[in-house]
Structures are given as C-alpha cells and as structure tokens.
C-alpha positions in Angstrom: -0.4 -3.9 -0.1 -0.8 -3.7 -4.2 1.7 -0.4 -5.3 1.0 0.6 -8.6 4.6 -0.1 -10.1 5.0 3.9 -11.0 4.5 4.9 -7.5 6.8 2.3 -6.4 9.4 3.0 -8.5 8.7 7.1 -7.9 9.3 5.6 -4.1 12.8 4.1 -5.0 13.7 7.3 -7.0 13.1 9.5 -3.8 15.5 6.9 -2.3 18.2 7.9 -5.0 17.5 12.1 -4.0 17.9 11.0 -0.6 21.2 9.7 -1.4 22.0 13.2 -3.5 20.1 15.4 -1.0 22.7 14.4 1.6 25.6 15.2 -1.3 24.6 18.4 -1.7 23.1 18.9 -5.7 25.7 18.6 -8.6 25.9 21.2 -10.5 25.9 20.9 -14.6 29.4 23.0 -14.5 30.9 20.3 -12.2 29.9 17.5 -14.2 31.4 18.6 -17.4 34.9 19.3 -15.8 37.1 16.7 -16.3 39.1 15.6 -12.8 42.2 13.7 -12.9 43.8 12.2 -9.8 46.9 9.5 -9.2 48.0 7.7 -6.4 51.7 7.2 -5.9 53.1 3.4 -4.9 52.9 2.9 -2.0 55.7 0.8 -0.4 54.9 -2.7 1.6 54.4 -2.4 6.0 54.4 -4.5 9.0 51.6 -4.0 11.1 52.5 -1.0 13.7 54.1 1.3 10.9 53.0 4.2 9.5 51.1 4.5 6.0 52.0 7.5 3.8 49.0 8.3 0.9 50.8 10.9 -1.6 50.2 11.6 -5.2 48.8 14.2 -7.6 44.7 16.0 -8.2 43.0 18.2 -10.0 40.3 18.5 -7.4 40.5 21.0 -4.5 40.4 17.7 -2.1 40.0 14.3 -2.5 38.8 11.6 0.2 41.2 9.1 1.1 40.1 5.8 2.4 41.9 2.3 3.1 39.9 -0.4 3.3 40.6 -4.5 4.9 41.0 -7.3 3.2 37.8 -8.2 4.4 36.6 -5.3 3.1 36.0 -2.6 6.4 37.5 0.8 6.5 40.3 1.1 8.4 41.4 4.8 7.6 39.3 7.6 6.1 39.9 11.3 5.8 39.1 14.7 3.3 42.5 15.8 2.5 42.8 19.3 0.8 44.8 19.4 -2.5 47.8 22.0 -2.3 49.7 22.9 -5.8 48.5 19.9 -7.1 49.8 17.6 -4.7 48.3 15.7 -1.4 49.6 13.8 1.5 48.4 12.2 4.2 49.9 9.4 7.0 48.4 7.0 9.3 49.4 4.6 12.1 48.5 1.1 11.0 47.9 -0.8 14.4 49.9 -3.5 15.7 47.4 -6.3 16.0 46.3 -5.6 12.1 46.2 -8.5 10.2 48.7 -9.3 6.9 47.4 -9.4 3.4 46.4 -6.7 0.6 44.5 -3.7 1.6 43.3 -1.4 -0.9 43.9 2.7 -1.1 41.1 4.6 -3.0 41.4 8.0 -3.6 38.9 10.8 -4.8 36.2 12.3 -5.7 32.9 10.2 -7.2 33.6 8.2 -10.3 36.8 9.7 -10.2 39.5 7.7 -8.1 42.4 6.1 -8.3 43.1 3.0 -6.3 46.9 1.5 -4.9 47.6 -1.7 -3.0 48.8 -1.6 0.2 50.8 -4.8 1.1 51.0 -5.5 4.9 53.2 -8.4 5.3 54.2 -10.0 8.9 57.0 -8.4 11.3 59.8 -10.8 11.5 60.2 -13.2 13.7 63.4 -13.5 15.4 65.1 -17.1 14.9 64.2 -19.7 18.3 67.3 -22.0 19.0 65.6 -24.0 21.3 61.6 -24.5 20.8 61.4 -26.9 23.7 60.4 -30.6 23.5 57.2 -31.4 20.7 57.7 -28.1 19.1 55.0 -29.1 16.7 52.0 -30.6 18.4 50.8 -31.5 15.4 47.5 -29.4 13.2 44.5 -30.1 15.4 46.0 -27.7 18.3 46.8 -24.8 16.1 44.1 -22.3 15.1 46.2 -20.4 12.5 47.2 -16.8 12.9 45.3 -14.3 14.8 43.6 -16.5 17.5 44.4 -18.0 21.1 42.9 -20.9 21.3 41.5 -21.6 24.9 41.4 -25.1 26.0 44.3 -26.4 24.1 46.3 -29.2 25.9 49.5 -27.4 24.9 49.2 -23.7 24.6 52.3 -22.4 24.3 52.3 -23.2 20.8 49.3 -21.1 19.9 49.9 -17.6 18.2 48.3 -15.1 20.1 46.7 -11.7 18.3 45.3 -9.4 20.5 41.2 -8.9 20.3 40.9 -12.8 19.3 40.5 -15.9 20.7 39.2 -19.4 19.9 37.8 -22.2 21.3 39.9 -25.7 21.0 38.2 -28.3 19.3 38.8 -29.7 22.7 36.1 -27.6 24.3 33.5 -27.8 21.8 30.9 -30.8 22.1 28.3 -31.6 19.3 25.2 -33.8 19.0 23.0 -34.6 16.0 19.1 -33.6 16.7 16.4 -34.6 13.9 13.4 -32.3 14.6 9.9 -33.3 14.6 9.7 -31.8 10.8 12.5 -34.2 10.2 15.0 -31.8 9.9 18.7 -32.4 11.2 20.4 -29.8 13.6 23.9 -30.1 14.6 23.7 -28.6 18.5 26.7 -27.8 19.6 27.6 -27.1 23.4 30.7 -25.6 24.7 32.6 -25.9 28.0 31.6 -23.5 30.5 35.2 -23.4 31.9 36.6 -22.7 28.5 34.4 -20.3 27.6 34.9 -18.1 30.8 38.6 -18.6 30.5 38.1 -16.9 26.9 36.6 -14.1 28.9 39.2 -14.0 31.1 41.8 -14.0 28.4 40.2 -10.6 26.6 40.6 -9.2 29.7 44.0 -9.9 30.7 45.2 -8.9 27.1 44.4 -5.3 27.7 42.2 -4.5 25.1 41.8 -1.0 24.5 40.4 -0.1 20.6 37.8 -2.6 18.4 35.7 -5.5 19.6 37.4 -8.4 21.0 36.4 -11.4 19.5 35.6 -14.9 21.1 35.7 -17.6 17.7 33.6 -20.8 18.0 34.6 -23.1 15.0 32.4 -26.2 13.8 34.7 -28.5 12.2 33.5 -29.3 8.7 32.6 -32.8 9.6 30.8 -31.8 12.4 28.5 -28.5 10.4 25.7 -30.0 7.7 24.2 -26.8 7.2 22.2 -26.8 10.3 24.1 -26.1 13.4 22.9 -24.8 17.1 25.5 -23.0 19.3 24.1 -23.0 23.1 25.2 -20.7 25.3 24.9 -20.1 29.0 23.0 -16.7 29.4 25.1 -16.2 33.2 27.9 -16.8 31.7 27.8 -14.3 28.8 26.5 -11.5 31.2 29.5 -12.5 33.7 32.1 -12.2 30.7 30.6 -9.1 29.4 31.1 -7.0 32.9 35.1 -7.3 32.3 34.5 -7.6 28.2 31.4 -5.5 27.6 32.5 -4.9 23.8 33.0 -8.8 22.9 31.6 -10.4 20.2 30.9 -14.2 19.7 31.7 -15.7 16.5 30.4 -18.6 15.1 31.8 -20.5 11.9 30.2 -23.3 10.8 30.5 -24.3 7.0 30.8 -21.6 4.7 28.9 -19.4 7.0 29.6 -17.7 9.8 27.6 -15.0 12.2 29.4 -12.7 14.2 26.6 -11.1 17.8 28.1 -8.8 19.8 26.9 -9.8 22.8 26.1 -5.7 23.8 22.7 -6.2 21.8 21.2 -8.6 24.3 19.5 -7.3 27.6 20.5 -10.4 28.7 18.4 -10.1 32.0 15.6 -8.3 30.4 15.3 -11.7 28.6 15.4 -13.7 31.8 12.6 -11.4 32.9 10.4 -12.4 29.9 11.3 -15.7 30.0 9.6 -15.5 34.0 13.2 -17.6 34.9 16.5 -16.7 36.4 19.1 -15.6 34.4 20.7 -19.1 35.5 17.9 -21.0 33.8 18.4 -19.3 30.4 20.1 -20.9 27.4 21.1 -17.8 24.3 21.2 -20.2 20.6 22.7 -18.8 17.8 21.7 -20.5 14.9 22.7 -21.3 11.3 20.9 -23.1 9.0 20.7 -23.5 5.1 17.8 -23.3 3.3 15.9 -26.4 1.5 15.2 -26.4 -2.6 11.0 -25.2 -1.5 12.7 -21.7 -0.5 14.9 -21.4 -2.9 12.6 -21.8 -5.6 10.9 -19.2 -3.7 13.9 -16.6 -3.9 14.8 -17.1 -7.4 11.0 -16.8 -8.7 10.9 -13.4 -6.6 14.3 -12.5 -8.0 13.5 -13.0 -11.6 10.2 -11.2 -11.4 13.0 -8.6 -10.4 15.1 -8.8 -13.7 17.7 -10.7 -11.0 19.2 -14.0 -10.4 19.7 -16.0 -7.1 23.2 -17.9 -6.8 21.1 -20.3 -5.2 22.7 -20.4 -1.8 20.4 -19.2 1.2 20.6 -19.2 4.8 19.0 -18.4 8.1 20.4 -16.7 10.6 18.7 -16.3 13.9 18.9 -15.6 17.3 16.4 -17.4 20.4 16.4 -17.5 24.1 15.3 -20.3 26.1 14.2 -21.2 29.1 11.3 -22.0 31.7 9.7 -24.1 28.7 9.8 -20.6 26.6 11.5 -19.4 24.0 11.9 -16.1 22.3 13.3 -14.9 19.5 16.1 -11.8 19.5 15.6 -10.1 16.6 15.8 -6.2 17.2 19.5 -5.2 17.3 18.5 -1.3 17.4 21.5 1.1 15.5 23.8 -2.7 15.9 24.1 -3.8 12.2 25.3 -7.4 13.3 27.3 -9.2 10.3 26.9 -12.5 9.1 28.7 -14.0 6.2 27.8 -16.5 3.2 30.7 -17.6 1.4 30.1 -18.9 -2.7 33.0 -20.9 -4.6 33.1 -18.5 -7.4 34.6 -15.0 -8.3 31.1 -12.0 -7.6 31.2 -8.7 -9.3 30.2 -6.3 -6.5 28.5 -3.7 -9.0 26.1 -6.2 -10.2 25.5 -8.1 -6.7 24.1 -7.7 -3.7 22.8 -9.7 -0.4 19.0 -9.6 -0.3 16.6 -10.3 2.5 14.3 -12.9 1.8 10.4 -11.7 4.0 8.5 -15.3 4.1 5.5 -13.7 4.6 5.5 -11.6 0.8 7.8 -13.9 -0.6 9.9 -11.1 -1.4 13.2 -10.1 -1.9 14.7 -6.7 -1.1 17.5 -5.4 -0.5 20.6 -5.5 2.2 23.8 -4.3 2.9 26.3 -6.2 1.8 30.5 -6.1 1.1 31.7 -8.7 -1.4 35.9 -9.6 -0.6 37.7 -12.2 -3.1 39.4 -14.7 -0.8 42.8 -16.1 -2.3 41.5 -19.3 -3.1 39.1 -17.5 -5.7 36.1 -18.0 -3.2 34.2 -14.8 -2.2 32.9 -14.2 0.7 29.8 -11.7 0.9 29.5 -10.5 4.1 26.1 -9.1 5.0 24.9 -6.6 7.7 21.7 -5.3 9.3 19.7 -4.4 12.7 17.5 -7.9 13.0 17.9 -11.5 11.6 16.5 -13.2 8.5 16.9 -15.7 5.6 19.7 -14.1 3.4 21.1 -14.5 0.2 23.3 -13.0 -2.8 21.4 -12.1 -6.1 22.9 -11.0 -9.4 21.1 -8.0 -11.4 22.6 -5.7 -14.3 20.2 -2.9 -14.8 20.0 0.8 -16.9 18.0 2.8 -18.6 17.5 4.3 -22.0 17.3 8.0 -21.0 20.4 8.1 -18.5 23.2 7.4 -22.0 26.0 10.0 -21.2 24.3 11.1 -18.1 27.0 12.3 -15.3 25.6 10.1 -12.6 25.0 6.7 -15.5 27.3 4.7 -13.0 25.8 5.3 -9.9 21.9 4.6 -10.9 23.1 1.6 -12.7 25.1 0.3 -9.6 22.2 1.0 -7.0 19.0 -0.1 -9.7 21.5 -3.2 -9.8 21.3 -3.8 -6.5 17.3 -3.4 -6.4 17.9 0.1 -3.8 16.5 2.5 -6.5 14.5 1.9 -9.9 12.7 3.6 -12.6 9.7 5.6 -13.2 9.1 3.1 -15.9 10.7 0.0 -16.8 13.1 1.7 -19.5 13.2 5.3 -17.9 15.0 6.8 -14.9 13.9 10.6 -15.1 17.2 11.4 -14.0 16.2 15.4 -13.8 13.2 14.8 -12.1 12.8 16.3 -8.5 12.0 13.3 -5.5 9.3 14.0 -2.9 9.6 13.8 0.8 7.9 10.1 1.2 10.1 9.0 -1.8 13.5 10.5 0.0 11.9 8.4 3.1 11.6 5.3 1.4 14.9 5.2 0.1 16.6 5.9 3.7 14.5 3.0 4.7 15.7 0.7 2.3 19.2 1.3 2.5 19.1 0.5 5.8 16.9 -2.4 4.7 14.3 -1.7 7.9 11.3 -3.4 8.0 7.9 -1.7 7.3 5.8 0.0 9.8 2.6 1.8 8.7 1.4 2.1 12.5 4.3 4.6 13.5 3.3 6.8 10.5 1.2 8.9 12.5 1.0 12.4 10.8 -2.6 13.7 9.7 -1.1 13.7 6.0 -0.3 9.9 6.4 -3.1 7.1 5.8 -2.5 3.8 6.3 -3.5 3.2 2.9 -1.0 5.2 1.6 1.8 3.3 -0.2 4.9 5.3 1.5 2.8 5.2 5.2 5.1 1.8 6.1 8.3 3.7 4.9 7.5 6.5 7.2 6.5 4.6 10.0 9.7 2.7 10.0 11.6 6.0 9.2 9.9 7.5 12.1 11.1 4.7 14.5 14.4 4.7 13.2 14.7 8.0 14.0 15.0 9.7 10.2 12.1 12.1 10.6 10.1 14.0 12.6 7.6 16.3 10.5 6.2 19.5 10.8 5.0 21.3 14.1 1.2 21.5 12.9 1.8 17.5 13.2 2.7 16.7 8.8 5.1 15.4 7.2 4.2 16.9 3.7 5.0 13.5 1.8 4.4 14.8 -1.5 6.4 18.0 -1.2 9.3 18.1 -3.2 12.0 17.7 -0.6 15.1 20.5 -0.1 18.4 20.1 0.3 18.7 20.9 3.7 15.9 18.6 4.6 17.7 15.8 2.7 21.1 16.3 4.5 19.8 16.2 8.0 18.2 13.5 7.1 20.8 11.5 5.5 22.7 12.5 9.2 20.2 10.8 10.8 20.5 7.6 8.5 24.4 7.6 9.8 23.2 7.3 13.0 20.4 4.7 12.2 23.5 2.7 10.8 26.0 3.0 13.8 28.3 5.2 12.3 29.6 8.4 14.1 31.3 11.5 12.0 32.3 15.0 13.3 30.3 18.3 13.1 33.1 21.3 12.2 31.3 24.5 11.4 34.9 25.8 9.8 33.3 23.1 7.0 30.6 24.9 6.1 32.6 27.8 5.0 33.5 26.8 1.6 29.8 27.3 1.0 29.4 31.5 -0.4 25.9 30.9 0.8 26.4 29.3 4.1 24.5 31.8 6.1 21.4 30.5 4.1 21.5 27.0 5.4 18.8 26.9 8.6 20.8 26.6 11.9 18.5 23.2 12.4 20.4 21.9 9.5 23.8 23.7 9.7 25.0 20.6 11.5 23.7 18.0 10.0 25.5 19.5 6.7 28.6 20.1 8.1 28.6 16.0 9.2 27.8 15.5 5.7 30.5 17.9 4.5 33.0 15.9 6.9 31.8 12.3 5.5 32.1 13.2 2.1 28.3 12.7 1.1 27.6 16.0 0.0 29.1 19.1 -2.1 27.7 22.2 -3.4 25.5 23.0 -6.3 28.3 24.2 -7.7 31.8 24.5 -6.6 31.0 27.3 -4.2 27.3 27.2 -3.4 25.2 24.5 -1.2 21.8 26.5 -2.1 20.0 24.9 0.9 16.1 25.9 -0.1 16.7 23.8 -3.8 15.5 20.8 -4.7 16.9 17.6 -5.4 16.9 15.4 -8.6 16.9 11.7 -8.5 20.1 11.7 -10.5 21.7 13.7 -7.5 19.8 11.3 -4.8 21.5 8.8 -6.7 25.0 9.5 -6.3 24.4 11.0 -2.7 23.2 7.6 -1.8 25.7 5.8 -2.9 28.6 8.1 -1.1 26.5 7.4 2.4 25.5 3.3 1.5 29.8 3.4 0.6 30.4 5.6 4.2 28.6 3.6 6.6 30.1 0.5 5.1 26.7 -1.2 3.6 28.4 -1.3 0.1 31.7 -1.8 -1.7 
C-alpha cells in the first residue's frame, strides 16, 4: 500500500504520543527545572550478597535499575527521595554471573550511572585434585555450564539454570541443497540430551529459565547450521523442565527458543503424524550479498546504513513428508543474537527486520552489550522469526533545537520507531491521533501488519493505519468504542494512551503491579475513569508516566508527540526492547 510520506510520518509521530500518553504529559514547569542526582560508589560483590544503591536527588523519587552485563534488568524499583537522600538494597542471587553490571539512576535525561563489579566467591584451596586434574580444553565448557556427555565430568563447573552439550554428543553433517546452498545439520544424542533434562531437574531450579546450550564448534558452523531435535523428547523434558530454553550457538550467532512456545503436539496433529515421527529444526543461516544489497538499498532510502551482516532465524517442524514453519510466539519475545567485531553506539543503532515481500526494513527491539574483546553483541527480540540485522541512523530535526524532549525524538527517529511530519520537521507540540498512537504501539513491538482484524465501521481497508489497527487489535492494544469505532482520527487522551501502553506491557511479556495508593500523588486522581485507574497506576509503578505537572495527571488532555516521545522511550527501555 502507497502512504503518502506525511501520513506515514503523522503515523510514527502518534507512535511517539503513545510512548508520552503512557508517561503521563510533561508539563512546561517540569521541563525548565533543573534536576540533579548522584550515585554513591558502590563497593565490589560476590554473587549471593546484597547490593546497596545510596546517594543524593533533587527529584521527589528517582527509579533505580541494574542492568547485566548482557544487558537485562536484574533489579528495578521507584524509590522516594527523603531530605535529599535515597537508599535502596537488593539480594544479588547466587548463580549470578561475574563481570560489570551497570546502576542507573533517575528521572528521564537525568541520571546518573555507577558500576557494579561482581567478582567470583573464593574458592577454597584443593590439596588433592585427584589423578588428570586437567583433562585438557575440549572437556571444559567455561564457567556457568555443565556439560552433559563429558567422559570426565567431575571437572566441569556447574552453575545452576545451565547446561551444555559435550562436543562429545553433538554430531554434524554437511548438506548442499538443491539451490546449492550448504547447511551444516547437526544432530544430538538423544541420551545426552534427556540427561540435560534430567540434570535441570535434579538441580532444583526454582527462579529464571534453565538453559540447555548446544555449541557448534567454529570449524564445524559456516553460517548455515540445522539443529534437529526430537519433538518426544523435548515434550518429555519439558514435563519435569516446563520453563527450559534451548540454546543454540553457532558462529557469531546464537538463538535462544524456549521450548513453552511450541504446542508440541498440536504440531504433531498438523503434521497428521505421531509426536514420535516429528523432528523440531532450529535454524541459522547467514544471508548471501543478493539480500544484502537488498537491506542496505532499503536502509539508505531510510537516511540509514546496514553493517552488512544479516541472518535468518527460523523455526520448522517436520514430519510425515510435511513441514511447517513455527513462527507465532504469541506475548514470548524469543532472543536471538548477532555479534559484529566492532564497538556500536546504541543511540544511533538498532536491529531491524528485514520483510522479503516489501523489501523493507523496519524496526525491532534490540540491546547492544560491548563484550571485553571490543566485539558487541546486539541481541535482538520479538514474537515470530525473520531475517535480522543491525542498521546505523543519526537523525533530528530543525524545529526540536532546545526542545526538552531533543534526546529522546532523536534516539527513537534514529532508530526508524518515530519520524517527522516532514523530512526537517518534528511538530514536537502537535497533538497525535488515536490510529497514529496505534501505529506506534505496533511498531515498537515490531508486529506484523493486519488490515483484516481492523474491523470497526470507521476502519477501511484502504485506510493507511487499518494494518496497524488490525495487528493492535490482535495483540490485544485496543478494543474501540461500544457503537463498534475506534475514532482513528480523534486526538487521543491521556487516559486512553496509558491503558493502552498497559496493554503494550503485556503484548511484550512483561508484568508490573497495580497500587491504587500510586495514584494518589495525582490532586486530580478522582478524574481518571475507573476503566483506566489501573492501567495508570501500572504505569505510575513502571515509571512510564508522570503528571502534567508535578501534581496533576489531567486524564481528559491530550497528548503531544514530543510527550509520546519520551513516554515511548521509558516503556521501549521497561520492557527491555532498548538500551
């Protein structure tokens, strides 16, 4: 469908409200105040101890977060301000890995950020190791992972919530397709892999998802590489494991299925087999020079430019001379990661999805962490499977110079999730309509188009926002009006914005807490409609939204793009889809 470029970029502006709506407006008084927070050091931990965040704000509260080194949140809270001072202490759990986690505290563009250095518990001294203390590398894994099928596994380290696959157990075999293209497909021994199982099980596991790792030697991996797995096995592993996750590593990629997102016997059923008969493969495979030329001319007509490294990820079933593909994960954003040999700027990169079908790019979540070796690995996450990549963009606009939210419509026009109403103007101040608010939720959460769900009386298929709307509407983001609208051109409320912006927490997987005590900073809480009084209060608790002004929400007002901006940001930085 041809969208005049205005109405699309009036569609990714309602995306930036949407991000504001679920903020709550910003009021002018707020942005001219000038806040001031500082973190104290904070001193180096062994897995198990507790973490103490103290230090100094001008701010009434600030949000504390602590992120991985590989760049999830491990800790997040709101944490009032009291005489100018906060505190606040958490448990860092035992099977935690080492390395440099980061501590970023406050409001917005205002924050200050500490390292937190977890380092490894000692290890008391062992007189005597035993014969062949050192087996030698190809039976050690490194730290974190039990490897199962190791001839001499009392040497491994064992983590709880991993374990991998020896070498031993893993069997590969070159295939060259009928296209000519070579796939690595690697098998793995049934007995090995159901000891994994086993293992997960006996180790107790009781918080995260317990991980199975499949590793494809370097030598083995050319880009193109076929895990098969027994479907009977998985589903017998899963009924003593149901949260496990298999892990595949092959290259610089890896793809990471928890094995919950598969109706395993559903499949079987469609397949017109036995669950016996069915084979799951998780594939990886690099794209030639033909697509990549495709992604960097689409990137380029978008002001951005491809590092040139794409891949396919993808999921099929086979079995009774069938094969389907898995590719509908539901509210399961399943992570995959690319890693690229130089350093990436996260505020001027993001992971795109490449649709063969347009040959277009768009965007999708994506966390960028900086390995120690100076590699980075960009880790990307979404519902379904694709061709990814990483694209680099730096984009503003002439009319947004000494605006209060500059940063935030640079960082998401950079990463292709909101644009302007021309090429050189945001309209910052402008109000965002209903089907534009829609549009952006969609794209956030980088959900593919669906005109045919749209199915209010206001909504024609022609209509440019009717796939947004049809896709929100199956995700779950809107619902319309009781005469059986949606009102797409309406400018869109506050109120309206927050619940949906709840509902896009959802869509992503996340959970947060509904307090009503929240709402009560609000003078004007009594206005919000009880059918949104929740929804805000989750949005109070996640730290997406604040008031007009320091004391007001003022429900019934209406939303500029500048505020849908920075809203959007705080839920794409909540739920994890950005840095």
């Amino acid at each position: 469908m041809n969208i005049p470029k205005l109405i699309m970029n009036s569609s990714l502006a309602l995306s930036i409200v949407l991000a504001s709506a679920a903020i709550g407006p910003i009021s002018a008084s707020a942005a001219q105040t000038i806040s001031h927070v500082v973190v104290s050091a904070i001193p180096a931990i062994h897995p198990g101890g507790t973490v103490t965040i103290a230090g100094t704000s001008t701010d009434s509260e600030v949000i504390v977060k602590v992120i991985r080194p590989t760049g999830s949140i491990i800790f997040f809270n709101i944490v009032k301000v009291i005489n100018g001072a906060f505190s606040d202490s958490f448990v860092l759990g035992t099977s935690e890995s080492v390395g440099t986690y980061k501590v970023v505290v406050g409001q917005g563009d205002t924050v200050d950020m500490k390292d937190l250095i977890v380092t490894a518990a000692p290890t008391p001294p062992v007189t005597d190791p035993g014969p062949d203390p050192d087996p030698g590398p190809d039976s050690d894994p490194g730290p974190g992972t039990t490897p199962i099928g190791s001839s001499n596994p009392s040497t491994n380290i064992v983590t709880p919530a991993n374990v991998e696959v020896s070498p031993d157990a893993i069997t590969s075999n070159t295939v060259t397709g009928p296209d000519g293209k070579v796939t690595t497909t690697v098998t793995i021994d049934n007995k090995y892999l159901s000891d994994a199982f086993t293992q997960l099980k006996d180790q107790g596991l009781t918080e995260g998802s317990p991980v199975i790792a499949i590793r494809i030697s370097d030598i083995v991996a050319n880009g193109n590489t076929s895990v098969s797995l027994p479907a009977s096995l998985l589903l017998e592993g899963m009924k003593s494991v149901p949260n496990a996750v298999i892990k595949i590593f092959s290259g610089n990629e890896s793809y990471s299925l928890p094995l919950q997102v598969l109706d395993l016997n559903t499949i079987a059923q469609t397949l017109g087999i036995d669950i016996s008969g069915v084979i799951l493969h998780i594939n990886i495979a690099v794209m030639g020079t033909d697509i990549e030329k495709l992604i960097q001319a689409s990137a380029g007509g978008k002001g951005a430019v491809s590092l040139g490294h794409s891949v396919d990820f993808s999921v099929t079933a086979e079995g009774n001379g069938k094969t389907v593909e898995l590719n509908n994960f539901g509210t399961n954003y399943v992570e995959r990661s690319i890693t690229f040999s130089q350093a990436i700027d996260p505020l001027t990169t993001t992971g795109i999805l490449y649709n063969p079908a347009n040959q277009e790019i768009s965007f999708v979540p994506t966390v960028f962490v900086k390995n120690t070796d100076g590699t980075t690995q960009a880790t990307i996450k979404r519902n379904g499977n694709s061709i990814y990549s990483v694209v680099t963009s730096s984009k503003s606009f002439t009319d947004i110079k000494g605006h209060w939210a500059k940063a935030d419509i640079e960082l998401l026009a950079s990463k292709m999730v909101v644009s302007g109403t021309t090429a050189t103007n945001f309209a910052p101040d402008h109000n965002i309509t209903r089907a534009e608010f829609a549009a952006l939720l969609v794209r956030s959460l980088a959900l593919n188009s669906d005109a045919a769900a749209a199915t209010f009386k206001d909504v024609k298929a022609s209509d440019w926002f009717a796939g947004s709307i049809g896709a929100a509407v199956k995700a779950k983001l809107v619902s319309g009006y009781e005469d059986g609208s949606f009102k797409p051109n309406a400018p869109i409320t506050r109120e309206q914005m927050t619940v949906m912006i709840a509902k896009a927490i959802t869509a992503a997987g996340k959970t947060v807490s509904s307090q009503a005590e929240s709402l009560n900073i609000f003078s004007d809480s009594s206005k919000i409609s009880n059918w949104a009084k929740v929804s805000v209060s989750q949005s109070v608790q996640a730290g997406i939204i604040s008031g007009m002004t320091d004391t007001t929400f003022v429900p019934l007002a209406n939303a500029t793009r500048a505020q849908a901006a920075v809203m959007l940001k705080r839920y794409l930085q909540y739920t994890q889809f950005i840095n």
